[in-house]
Structure formats: C-alpha cells, structure tokens
Backbone bond lengths (Angstrom), bond angles and torsions (degrees), N, CA, C in turn:
res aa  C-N    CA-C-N  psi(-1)  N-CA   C-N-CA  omega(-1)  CA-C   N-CA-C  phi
1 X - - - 1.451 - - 1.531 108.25 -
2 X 1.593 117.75 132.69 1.389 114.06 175.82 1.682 97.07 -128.82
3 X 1.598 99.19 -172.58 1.427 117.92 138.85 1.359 87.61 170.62
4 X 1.922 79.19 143.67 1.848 114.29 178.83 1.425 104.81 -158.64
5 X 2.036 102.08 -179.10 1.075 106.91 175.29 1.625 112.18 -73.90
6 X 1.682 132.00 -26.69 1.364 123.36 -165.03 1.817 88.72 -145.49
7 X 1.105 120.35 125.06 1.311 120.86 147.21 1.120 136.40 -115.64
8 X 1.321 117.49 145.97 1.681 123.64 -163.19 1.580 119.25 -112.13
9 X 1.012 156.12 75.65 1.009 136.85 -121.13 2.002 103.93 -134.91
10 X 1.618 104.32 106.15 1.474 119.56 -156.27 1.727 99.36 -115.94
11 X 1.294 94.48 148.56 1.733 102.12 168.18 1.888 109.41 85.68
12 X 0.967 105.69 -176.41 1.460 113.14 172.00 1.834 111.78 -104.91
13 X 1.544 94.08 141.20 1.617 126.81 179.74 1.033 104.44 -110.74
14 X 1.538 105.51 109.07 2.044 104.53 170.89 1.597 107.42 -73.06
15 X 1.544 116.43 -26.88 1.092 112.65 -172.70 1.470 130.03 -95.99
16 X 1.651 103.07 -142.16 2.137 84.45 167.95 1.763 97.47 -114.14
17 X 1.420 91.32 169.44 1.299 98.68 -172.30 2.103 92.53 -125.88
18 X 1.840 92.16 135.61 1.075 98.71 173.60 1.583 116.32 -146.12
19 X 1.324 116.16 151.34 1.345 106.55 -156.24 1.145 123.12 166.25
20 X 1.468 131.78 151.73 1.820 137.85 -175.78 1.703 101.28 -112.34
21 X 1.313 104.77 146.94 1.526 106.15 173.56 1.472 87.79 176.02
22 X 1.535 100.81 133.93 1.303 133.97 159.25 1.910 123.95 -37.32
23 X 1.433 96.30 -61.04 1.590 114.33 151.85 1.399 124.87 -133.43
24 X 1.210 102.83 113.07 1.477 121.85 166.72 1.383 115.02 -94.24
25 X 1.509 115.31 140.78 1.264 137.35 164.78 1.310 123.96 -146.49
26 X 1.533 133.18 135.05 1.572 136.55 -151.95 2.092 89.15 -128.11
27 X 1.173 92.35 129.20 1.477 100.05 158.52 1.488 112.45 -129.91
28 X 0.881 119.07 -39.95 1.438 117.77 165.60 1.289 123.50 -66.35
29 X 1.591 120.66 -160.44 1.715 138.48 -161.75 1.519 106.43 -125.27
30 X 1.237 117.80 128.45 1.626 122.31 175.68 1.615 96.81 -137.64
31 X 1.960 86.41 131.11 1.533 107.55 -149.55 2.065 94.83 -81.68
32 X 1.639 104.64 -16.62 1.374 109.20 -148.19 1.682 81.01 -119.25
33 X 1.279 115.89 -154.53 1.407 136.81 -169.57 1.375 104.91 -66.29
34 X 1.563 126.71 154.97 1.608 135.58 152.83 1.500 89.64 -112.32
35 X 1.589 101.37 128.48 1.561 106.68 151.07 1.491 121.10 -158.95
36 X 1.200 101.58 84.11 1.564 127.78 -145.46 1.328 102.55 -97.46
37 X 1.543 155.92 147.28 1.249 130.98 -170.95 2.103 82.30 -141.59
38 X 1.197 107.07 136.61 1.422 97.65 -165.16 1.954 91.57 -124.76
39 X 1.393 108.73 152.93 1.384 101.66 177.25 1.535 121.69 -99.26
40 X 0.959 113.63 9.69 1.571 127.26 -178.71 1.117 124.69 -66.48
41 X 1.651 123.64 117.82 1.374 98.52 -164.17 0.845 138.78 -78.52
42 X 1.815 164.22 -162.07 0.966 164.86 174.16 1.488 117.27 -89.74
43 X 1.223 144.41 126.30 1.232 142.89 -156.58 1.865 104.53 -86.53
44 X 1.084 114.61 105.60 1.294 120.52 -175.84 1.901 117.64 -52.90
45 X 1.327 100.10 128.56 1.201 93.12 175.21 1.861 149.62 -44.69
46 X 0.981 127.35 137.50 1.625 103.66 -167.08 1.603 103.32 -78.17
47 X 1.004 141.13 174.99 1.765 134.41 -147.46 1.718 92.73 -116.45
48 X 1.150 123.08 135.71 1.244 128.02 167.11 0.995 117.31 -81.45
49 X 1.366 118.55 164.11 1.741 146.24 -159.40 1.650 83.73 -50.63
50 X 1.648 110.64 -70.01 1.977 92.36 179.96 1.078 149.20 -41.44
51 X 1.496 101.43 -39.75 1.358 126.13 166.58 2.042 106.82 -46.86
52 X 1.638 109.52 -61.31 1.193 104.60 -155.75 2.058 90.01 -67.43
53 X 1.334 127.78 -53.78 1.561 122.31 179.58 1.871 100.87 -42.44
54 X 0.934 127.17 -48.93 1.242 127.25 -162.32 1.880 88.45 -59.86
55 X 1.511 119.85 -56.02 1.137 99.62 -157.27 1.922 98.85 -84.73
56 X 1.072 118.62 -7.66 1.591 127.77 -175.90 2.030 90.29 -61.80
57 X 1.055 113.26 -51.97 1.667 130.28 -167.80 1.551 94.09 -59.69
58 X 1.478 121.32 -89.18 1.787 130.81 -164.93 1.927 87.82 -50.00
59 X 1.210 122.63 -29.19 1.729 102.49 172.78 1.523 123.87 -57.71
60 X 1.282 112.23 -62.30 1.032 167.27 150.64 1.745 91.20 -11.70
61 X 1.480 115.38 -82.27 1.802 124.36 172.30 1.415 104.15 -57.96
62 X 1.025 130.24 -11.57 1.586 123.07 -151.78 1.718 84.89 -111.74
63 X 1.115 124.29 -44.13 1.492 102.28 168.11 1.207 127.13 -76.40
64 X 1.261 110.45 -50.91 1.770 100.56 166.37 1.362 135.67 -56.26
65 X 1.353 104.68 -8.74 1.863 101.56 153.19 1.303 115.86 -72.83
66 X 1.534 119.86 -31.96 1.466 121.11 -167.58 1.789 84.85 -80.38
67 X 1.406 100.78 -55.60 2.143 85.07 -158.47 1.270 92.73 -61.16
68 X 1.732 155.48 -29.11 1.656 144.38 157.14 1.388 125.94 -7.78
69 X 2.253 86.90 -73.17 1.090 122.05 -176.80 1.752 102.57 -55.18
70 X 1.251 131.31 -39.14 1.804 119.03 -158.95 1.605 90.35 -99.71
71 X 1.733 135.00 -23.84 1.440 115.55 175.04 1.653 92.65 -67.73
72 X 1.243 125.66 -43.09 1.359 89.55 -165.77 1.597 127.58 -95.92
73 X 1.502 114.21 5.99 1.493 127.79 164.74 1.349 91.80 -97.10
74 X 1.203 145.10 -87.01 1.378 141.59 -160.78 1.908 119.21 -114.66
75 X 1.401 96.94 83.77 1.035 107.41 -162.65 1.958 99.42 -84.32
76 X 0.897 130.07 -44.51 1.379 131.68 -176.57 1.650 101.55 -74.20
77 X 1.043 144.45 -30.19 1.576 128.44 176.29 1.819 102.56 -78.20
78 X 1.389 110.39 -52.83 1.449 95.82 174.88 1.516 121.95 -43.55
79 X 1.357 108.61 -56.53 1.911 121.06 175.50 1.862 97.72 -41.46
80 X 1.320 117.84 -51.06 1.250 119.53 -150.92 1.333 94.20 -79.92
81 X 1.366 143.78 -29.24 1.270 138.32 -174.69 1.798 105.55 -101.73
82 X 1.055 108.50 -27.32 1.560 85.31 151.87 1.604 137.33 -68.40
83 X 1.588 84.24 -35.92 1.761 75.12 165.74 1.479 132.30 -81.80
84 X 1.294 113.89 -4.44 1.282 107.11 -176.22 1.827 100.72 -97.46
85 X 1.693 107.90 -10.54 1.181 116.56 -178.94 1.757 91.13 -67.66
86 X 1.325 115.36 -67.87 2.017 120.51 176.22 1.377 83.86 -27.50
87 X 1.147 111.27 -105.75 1.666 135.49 -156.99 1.447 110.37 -9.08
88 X 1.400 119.21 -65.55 1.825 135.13 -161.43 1.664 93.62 -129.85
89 X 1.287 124.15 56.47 1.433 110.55 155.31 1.560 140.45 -14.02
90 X 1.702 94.51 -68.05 1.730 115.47 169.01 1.244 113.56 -28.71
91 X 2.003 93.74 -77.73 1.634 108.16 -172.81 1.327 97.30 -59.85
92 X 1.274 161.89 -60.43 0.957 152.70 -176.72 1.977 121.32 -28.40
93 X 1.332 92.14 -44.79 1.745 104.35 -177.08 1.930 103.50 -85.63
94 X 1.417 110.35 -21.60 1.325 98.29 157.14 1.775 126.92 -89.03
95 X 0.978 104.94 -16.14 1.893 86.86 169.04 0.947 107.17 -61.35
96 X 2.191 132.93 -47.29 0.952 140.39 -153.77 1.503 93.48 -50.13
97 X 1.358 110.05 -66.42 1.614 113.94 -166.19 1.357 103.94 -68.46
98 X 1.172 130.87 -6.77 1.616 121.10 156.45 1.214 115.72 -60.94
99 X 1.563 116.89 -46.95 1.503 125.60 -168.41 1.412 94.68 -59.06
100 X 1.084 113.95 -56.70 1.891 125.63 -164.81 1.759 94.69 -50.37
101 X 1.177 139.51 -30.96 1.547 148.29 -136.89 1.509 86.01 -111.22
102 X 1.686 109.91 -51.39 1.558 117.86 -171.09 1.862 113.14 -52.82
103 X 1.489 93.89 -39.56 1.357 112.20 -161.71 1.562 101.34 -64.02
104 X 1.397 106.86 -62.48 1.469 116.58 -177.74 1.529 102.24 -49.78
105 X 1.489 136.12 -69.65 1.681 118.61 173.21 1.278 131.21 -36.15
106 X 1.541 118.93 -30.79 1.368 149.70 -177.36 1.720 95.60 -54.58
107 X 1.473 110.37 -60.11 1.562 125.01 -166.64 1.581 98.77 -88.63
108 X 1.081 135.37 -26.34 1.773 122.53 167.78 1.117 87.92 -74.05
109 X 1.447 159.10 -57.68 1.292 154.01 -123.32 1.409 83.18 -74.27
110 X 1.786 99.43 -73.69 1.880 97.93 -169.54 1.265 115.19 -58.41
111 X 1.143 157.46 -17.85 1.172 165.32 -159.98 1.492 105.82 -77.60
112 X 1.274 106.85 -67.78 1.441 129.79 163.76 1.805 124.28 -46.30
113 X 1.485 101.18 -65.56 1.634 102.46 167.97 1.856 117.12 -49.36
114 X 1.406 98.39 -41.96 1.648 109.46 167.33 1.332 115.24 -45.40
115 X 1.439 108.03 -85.66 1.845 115.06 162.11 1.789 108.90 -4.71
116 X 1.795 90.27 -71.49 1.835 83.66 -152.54 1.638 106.70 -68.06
117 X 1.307 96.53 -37.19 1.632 100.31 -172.36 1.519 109.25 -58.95
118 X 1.206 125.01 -52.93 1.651 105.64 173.64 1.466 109.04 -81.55
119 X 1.274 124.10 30.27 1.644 108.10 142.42 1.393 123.18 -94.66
120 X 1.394 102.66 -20.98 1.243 118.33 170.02 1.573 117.83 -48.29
121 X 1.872 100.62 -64.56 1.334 109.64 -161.72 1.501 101.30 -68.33
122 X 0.998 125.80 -16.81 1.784 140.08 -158.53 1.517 94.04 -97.94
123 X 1.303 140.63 -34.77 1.791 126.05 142.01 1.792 130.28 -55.76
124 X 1.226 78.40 -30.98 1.490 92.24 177.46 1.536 128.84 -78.97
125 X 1.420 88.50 -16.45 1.707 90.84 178.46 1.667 112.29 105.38
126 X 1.290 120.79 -5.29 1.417 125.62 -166.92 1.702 89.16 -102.45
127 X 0.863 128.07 81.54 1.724 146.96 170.80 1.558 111.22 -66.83
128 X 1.237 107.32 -44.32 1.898 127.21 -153.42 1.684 78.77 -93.28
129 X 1.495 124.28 -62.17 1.417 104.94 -177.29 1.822 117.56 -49.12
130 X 0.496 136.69 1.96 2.139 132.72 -144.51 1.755 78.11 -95.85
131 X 1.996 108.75 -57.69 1.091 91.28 -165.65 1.802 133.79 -65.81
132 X 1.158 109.50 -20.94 1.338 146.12 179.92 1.592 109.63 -60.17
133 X 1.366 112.89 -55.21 1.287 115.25 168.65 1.679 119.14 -89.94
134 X 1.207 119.15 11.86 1.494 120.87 157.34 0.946 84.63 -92.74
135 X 1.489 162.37 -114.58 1.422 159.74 -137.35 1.530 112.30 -33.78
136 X 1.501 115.31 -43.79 1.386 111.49 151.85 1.316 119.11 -39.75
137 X 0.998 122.47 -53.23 1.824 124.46 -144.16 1.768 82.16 -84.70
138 X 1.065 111.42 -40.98 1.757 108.61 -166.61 1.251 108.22 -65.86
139 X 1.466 124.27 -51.41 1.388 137.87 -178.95 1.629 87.51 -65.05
140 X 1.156 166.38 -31.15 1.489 146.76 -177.58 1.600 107.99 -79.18
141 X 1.355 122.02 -48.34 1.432 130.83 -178.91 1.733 87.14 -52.74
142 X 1.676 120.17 -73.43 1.082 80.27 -173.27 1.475 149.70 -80.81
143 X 1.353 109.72 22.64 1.082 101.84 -178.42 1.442 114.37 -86.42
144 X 1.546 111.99 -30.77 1.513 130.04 166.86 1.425 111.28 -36.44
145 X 1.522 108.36 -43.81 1.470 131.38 -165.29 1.268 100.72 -63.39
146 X 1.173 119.87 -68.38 1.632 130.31 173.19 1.257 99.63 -42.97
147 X 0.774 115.81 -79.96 1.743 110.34 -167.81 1.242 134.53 -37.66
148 X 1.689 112.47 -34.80 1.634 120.83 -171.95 1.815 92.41 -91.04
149 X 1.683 117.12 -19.81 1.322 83.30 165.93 1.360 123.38 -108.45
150 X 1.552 130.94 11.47 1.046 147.70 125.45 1.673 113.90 -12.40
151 X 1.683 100.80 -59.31 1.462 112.57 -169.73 1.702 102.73 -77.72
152 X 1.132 112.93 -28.09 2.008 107.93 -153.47 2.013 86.30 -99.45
153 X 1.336 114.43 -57.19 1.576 106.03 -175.88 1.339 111.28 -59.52
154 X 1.778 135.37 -26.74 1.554 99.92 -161.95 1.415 87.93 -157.48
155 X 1.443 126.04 -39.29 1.779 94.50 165.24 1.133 123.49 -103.29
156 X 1.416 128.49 26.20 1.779 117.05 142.36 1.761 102.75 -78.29
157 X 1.273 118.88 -25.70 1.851 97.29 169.04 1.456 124.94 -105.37
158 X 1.439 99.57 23.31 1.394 113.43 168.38 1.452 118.90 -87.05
159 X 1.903 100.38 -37.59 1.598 109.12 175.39 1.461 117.56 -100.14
160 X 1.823 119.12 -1.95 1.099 108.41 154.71 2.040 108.20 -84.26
161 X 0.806 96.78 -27.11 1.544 81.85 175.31 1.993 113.73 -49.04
162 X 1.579 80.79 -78.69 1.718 81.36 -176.84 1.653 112.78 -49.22
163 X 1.033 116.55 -10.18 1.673 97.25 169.34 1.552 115.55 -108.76
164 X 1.405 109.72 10.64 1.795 117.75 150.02 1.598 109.81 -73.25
165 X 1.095 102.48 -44.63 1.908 103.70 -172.80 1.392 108.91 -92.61
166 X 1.487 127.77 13.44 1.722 123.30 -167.37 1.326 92.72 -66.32
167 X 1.163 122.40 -26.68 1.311 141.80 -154.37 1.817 91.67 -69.54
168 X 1.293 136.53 -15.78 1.747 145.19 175.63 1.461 101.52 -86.27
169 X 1.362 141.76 2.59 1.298 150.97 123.43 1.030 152.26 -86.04
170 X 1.344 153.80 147.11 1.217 147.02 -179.26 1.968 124.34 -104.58
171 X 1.446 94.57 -19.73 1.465 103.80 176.18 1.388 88.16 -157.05
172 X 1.910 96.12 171.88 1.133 119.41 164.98 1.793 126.67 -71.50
173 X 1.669 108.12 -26.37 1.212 101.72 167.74 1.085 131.06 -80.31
174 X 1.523 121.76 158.00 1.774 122.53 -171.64 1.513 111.37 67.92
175 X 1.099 100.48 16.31 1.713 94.24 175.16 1.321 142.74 -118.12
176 X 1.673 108.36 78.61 1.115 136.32 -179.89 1.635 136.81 -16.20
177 X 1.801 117.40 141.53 1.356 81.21 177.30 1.210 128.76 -94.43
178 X 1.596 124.95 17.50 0.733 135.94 140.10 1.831 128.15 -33.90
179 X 1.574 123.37 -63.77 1.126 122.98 -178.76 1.233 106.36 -102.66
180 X 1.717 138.05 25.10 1.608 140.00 123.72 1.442 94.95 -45.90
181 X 1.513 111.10 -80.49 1.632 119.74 -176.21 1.584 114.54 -8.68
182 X 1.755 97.06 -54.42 1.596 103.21 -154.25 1.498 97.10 -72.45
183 X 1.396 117.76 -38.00 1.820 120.71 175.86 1.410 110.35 -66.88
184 X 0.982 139.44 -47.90 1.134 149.88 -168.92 1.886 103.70 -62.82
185 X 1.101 104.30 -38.74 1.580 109.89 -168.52 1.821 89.57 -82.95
186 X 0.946 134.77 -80.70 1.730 143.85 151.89 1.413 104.69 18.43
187 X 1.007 93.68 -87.82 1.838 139.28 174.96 2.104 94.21 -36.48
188 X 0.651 108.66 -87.88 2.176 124.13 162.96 1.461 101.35 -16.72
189 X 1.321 113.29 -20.71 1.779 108.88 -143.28 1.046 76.20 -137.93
190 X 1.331 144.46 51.51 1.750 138.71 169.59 1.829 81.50 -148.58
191 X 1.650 95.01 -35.14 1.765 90.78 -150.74 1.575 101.56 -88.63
192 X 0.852 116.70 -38.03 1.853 129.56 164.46 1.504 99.88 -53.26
193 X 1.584 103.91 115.93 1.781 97.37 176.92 1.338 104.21 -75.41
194 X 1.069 129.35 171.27 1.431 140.98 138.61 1.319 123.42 -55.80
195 X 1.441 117.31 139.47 1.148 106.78 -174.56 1.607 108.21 -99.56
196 X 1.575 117.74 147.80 1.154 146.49 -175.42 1.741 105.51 -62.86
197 X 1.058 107.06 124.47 1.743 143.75 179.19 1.542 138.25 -77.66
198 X 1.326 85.16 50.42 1.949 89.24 -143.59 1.972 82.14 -130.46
C-alpha cells in the first residue's frame, strides 16, 4: 500500500498492490491485484465537427442580437461606424488598438487615483471610507472590463459585418430597420468563420 506525488513501480509483486499517486508507472509484474488510483488528469477530448457548427451557430446568434440590439437603440452610430469602418479600414483597425492601449491607462489611472486617495483618507481619519472606495475602483475596472470585451467579441463584428453587406443598399434614405436587420444578419454570416471539418 502507498501514496505519493510520483510512483515508480520496478521488479516483481507476488502480492496486490494498492494505492494513490499523482503519477504512476508499472514496469514490472504483480502476481496479485493492481488497484492504483492516479491523480492525473485525463486529456480532454478534441471537439467534433458538431461541436465546432454548434459553437460557429450560438456565435453567430450572439452577435446578431447585439448588432439588433444597437440598430434598434443606436441605430445611426452603428451605420456611421460601419461606414467609416468600409471607407478607412486601416484607420479604423488603429483606434481599435488605441481603445485596447486607452483601456490599459484607464486601469493604471484607477488603480493609482485609488492608491493615493485612500492614503489620504486613512491620514485623515476617514478609515470606513478606504473600504468603500476600493470597491469603487473594482466595480469601475470592471465595468471597463465588460465593455472592451463587449466591444472586441461582438460589436466590432457586428459593424464589420453590416459594412460587408452595406453593399444590399444604395443610400441612406428609405432604409429600414427592417432591411439593416436583413444586412446585418448576411453581413454576421460572412464575419463568423466557418468552422473547420477535420
């Protein structure tokens, strides 16, 4: 009977062998029982062809509720940033990585204002505030948090979609949100890869 982090297990066992170990390995012969219980984990399966459509699909719905959701709360900034997304691609892919650059200063900023300000209040005698405004500062990071991936998972390919399919219009007038919808969904379904078949 054992248990360890690695066992090695050499030569011949007339008897049984019983026991826990992290890593087990047998080179030898055991004349009686193996019942070895090892903690290592199991190598997770690689995802089948369904698996990857199944998750290609809930991607796929999961943006077009969000690009839905902003034609019909903010239907003129989405339009307007797709087109300037068509128009200036480049500049377009550098604000993104500005925002990403913005975000990170955004979170030293609070991090920092946090720091000094409850050293402040913590000379001052305001003790009960210190904790209050760490919970502040945390509750803001995350809200930042939410948001930039809000922005990078589903409406940066919500407004590159609709400005793949703008191209199902000819102007801005008469143009319903109804047949945004119909580009926008099109448009989702160019920008959602397909998943790989292997």
């Amino acid at each position: 009977m054992f248990s360890g982090g690695q066992m090695t297990l050499d030569g011949r066992v007339d008897g049984d062998v019983l026991g826990s170990s992290g890593n087990y390995s047998r080179n030898g012969s055991i004349g009686g029982t193996e019942k070895v219980t090892s903690g290592r984990p199991e190598a997770a399966a690689p995802p089948t062809a369904g698996d990857r459509v199944l998750g290609a699909v809930r991607r796929y719905l999961a943006i077009l509720l969000v690009g839905a959701l902003l034609l019909w709360l903010a239907p003129r900034l989405l339009r307007s940033s797709a087109g300037r997304a068509r128009a200036r691609p480049l500049p377009s892919l550098g604000v993104g990585a500005l925002g990403a650059i913005d975000y990170g200063l955004l979170i030293i900023a609070i991090i920092l204002v946090a720091v000094f300000v409850s050293i402040g209040l913590g000379f001052l005698g305001f003790a009960s505030l210190v904790s209050t405004l760490g919970f502040g500062a945390l509750l803001a990071m995350a809200a930042l948090t939410f948001a930039l991936v809000l922005v990078i998972v589903f409406i940066a390919d919500a407004i590159v979609g609709i400005a793949a399919a703008s191209l199902l219009w000819r102007s801005e007038s008469g143009l319903t949100w109804a047949r945004s919808f119909v580009a926008l969904a099109l448009g989702v379904a160019v920008v959602v890869p397909s998943p790989p078949f292997r």
